[in-house]
TORNU-33297 format. One record per residue (C-alpha): x negated, y negated, z negated; residue in three letters. Coordinates in steps of 0.5 Angstrom, whole numbers, plus 500, padded with zeros to 3 digits. Layout:
 east north  up  aa
    X     Y   Z ALA
...
//
This chain:
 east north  up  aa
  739   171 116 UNK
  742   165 110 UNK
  748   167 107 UNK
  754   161 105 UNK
  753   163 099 UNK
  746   162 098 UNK
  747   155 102 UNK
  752   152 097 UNK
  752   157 092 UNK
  759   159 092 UNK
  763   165 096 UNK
  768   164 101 UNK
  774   165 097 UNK
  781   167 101 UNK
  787   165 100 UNK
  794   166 102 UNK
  796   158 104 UNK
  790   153 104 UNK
  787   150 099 UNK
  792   143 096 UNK
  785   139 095 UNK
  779   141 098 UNK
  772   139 097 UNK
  768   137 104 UNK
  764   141 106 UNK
  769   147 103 UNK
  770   154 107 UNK
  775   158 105 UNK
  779   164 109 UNK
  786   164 110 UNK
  790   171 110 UNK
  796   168 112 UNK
  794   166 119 UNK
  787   170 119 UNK
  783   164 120 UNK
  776   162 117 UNK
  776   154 116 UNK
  773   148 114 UNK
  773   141 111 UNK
  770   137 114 UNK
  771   129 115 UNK
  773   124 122 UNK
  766   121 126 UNK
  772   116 129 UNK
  778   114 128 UNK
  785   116 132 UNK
  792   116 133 UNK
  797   121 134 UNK
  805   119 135 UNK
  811   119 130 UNK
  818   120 129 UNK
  821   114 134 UNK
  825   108 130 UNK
  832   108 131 UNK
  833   100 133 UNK
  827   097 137 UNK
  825   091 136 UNK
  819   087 134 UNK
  816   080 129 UNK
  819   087 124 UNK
  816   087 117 UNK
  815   093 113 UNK
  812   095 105 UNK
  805   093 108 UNK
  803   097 101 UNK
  807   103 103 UNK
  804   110 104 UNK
  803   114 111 UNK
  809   118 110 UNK
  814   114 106 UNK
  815   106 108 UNK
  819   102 110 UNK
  821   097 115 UNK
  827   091 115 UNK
  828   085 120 UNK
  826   084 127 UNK
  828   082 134 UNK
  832   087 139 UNK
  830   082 144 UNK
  835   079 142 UNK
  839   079 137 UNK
  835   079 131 UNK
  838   085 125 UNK
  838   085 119 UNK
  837   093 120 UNK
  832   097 115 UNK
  829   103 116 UNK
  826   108 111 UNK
  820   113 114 UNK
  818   120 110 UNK
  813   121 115 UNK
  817   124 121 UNK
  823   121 121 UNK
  826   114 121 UNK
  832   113 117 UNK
  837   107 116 UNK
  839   105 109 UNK
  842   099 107 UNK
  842   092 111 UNK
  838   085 109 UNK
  843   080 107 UNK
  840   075 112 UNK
  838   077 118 UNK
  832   075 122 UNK
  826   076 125 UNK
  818   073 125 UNK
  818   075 117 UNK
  813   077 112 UNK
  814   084 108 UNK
  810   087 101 UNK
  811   093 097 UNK
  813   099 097 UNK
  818   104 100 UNK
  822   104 094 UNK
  820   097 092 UNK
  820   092 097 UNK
  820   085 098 UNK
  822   081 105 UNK
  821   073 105 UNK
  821   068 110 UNK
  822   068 118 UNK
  828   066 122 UNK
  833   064 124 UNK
  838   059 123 UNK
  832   056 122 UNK
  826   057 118 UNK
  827   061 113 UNK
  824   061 105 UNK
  830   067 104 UNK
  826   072 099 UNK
  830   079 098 UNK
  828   084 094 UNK
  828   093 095 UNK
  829   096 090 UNK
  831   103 093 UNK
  838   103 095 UNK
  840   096 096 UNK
  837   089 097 UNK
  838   082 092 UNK
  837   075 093 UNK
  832   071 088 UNK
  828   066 089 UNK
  825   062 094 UNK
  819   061 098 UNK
  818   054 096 UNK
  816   053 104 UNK
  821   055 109 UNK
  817   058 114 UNK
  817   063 120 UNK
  811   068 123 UNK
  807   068 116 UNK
  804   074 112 UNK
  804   077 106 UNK
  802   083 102 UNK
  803   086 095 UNK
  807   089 092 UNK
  814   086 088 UNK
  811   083 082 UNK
  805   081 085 UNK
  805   079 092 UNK
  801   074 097 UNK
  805   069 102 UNK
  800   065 107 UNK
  799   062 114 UNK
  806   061 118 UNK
  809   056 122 UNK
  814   050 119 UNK
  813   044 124 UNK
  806   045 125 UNK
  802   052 124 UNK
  801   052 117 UNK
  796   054 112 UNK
  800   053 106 UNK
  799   060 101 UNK
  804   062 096 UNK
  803   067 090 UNK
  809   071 088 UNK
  809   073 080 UNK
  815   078 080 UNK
  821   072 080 UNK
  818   066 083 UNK
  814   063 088 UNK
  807   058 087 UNK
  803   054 091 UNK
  796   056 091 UNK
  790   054 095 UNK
  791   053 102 UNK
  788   058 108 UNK
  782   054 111 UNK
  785   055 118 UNK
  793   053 119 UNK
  795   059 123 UNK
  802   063 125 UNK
  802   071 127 UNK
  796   073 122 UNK
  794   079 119 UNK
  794   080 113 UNK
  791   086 108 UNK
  791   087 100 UNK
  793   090 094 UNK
  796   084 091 UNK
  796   078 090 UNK
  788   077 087 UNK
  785   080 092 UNK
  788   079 100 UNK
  785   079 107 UNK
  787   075 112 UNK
  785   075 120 UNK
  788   073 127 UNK
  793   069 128 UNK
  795   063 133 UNK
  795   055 132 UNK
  799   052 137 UNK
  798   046 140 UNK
  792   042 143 UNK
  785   046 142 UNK
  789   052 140 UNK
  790   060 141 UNK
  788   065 139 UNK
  784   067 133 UNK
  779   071 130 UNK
  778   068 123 UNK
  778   072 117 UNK
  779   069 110 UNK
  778   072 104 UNK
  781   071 098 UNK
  780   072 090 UNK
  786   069 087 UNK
  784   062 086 UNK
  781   061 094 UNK
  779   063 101 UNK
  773   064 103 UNK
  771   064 111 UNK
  768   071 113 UNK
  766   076 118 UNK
  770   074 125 UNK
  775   080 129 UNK
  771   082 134 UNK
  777   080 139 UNK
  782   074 138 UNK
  788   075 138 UNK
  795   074 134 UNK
  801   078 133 UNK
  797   083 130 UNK
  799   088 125 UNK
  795   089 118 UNK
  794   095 113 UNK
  789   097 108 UNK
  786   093 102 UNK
  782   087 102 UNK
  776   091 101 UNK
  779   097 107 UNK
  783   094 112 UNK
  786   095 118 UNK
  788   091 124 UNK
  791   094 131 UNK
  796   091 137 UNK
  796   084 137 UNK
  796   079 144 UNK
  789   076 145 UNK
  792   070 150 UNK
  793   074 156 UNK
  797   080 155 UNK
  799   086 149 UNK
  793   090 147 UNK
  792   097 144 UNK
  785   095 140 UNK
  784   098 132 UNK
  778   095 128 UNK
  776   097 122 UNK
  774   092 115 UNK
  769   095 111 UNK
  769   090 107 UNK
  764   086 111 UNK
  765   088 118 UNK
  770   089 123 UNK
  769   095 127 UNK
  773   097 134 UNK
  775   105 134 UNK
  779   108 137 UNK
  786   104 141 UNK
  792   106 140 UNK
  796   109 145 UNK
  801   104 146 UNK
  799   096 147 UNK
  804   092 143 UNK
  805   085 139 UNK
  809   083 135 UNK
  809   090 130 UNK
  808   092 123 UNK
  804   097 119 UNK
  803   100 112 UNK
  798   104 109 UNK
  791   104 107 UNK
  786   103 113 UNK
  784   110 114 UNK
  791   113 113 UNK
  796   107 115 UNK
  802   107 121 UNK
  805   102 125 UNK
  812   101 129 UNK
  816   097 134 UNK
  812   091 137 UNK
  811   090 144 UNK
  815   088 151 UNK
  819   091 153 UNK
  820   092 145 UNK
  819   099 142 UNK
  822   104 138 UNK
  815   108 138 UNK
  811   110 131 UNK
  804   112 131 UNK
  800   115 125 UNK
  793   113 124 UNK
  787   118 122 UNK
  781   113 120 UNK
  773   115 120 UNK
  772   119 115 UNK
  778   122 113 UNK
  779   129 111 UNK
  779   134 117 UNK
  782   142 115 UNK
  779   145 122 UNK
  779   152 124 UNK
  772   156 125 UNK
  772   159 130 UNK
  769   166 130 UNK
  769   170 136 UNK
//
């Protein structure tokens, strides 16, 4: 009978508490809890649940570029009124830390949990207010050069994508955030409201979804890519839909909840760089969320009607998975 040993050409080591980096395909024996395990990686997607937000609302923004378990969100509308309220995760609970200076909802965020950038939203009015995060408090600085409502954005605080939105009309007015202002850069090919955005900073983002109000509108399924000079049309959603949630990179990109015209939906696509792929739903349909993450490892929060606090946490395909062998 073949050995592991003689398959892999190493032993099966035993240790106290499980390894901090295993390979896949790795097998090792854990004293502590007498088990044998492996590393293996996800064949499909999931979602599993979340500590509950401690204001629920929706049309929030989050620091798209923050991790599964530190991010954080700020804005919304608690249906109503909108809040200035911001919250920080650390991947089990929800924390409330200092307030925006201006409230509103159906805002844009970037960056990360400890340095975040909220522009945009309503209202009084449209707004082109921009605030930075640096940890512990919120500043004002400059301006968008639109005032908008239900844009997107992603980035980080030196580097950061503003697209899409609504001013009198949808818009497909594009901004570029350099660390201290605003710039107008090339439009979206399609002027829409309530996209997606995914993206790393401000020279290479994905844009998808959304919705154009007005005659010979609704919902959308168009993805745009951008290189920091242009946006070029690429491979559609599978299903249109607007209010859509968006994490990952432009390369990786994830796309849950949304409103494809007729109610909320659950539905999660993967971006491979080239194509959308439908995965597993969420357990919860909404619209009018947010997220943050990667597309394997993301989490997104609030959206929905009625509004809700729920968060959920996303294992992507192919992600690491430590599993228990099962000797008997």
């Amino acid at each position: 009978m073949s050995q592991y040993k003689g398959i892999v050409g190493q032993k099966v080591v035993s240790y106290t508490t499980d390894p901090d980096n295993p390979v896949i395909g790795q097998v090792w024996y854990n004293a502590t809890a007498n088990t044998l395990k492996l590393e293996s990686a996800t064949t499909s997607g999931s979602w599993s649940s979340g500590g509950n937000l401690n204001t629920a609302r929706k049309r929030l923004a989050s620091s798209g570029n923050g991790i599964q378990t530190a991010t954080i969100v700020f804005g919304g509308d608690t249906d109503p009124p909108h809040v200035a309220v911001a919250e920080s995760y650390n991947g089990s609970s929800w924390t409330e830390v200092s307030d925006l200076n201006t409230a509103r909802d159906a805002l844009a965020g970037a960056g990360t949990a400890t340095a975040a950038l909220a522009f945009g939203g309503r209202p009084p009015g449209q707004l082109a207010v921009t605030e930075t995060w640096n940890g512990s408090s919120w500043t004002e600085v400059a301006d968008l050069n639109t005032a908008r409502e239900r844009l997107a954005g992603t980035g980080t605080t030196t580097s950061a994508l503003a697209d899409g939105g609504k001013t009198a009309n949808n818009s497909a007015l594009t901004e570029s955030w350099n660390g201290s202002s605003w710039t107008e850069v090339a439009d979206l090919n399609l002027a829409r409201n309530t996209l997606g955005n995914a993206g790393a900073d401000n020279t290479s983002v994905l844009a998808f979804g959304g919705n154009v109000d007005g005659a010979g509108g609704g919902r959308k399924a168009e993805t745009e890519s951008w290189n920091g000079s242009s946006w070029t049309e690429t491979t559609d959603l599978n299903t249109a839909r607007a209010e859509i949630s968006g994490s990952g990179i432009a390369a990786n990109a994830l796309a849950a909840g949304g409103d494809n015209g007729t109610t909320q939906v659950a539905l999660t696509e993967q971006w491979s760089g080239s194509t959308w792929s439908e995965d597993s739903d969420m357990s919860t349909a909404r619209f009018g969320l947010t997220g943050s993450g990667t597309g394997t490892l993301a989490v997104v929060m609030g959206g929905g009607d009625p509004i809700k606090n729920s968060t959920e946490e996303w294992l992507g395909t192919g992600s690491p998975l430590t599993q228990t062998i099962d000797t008997d």
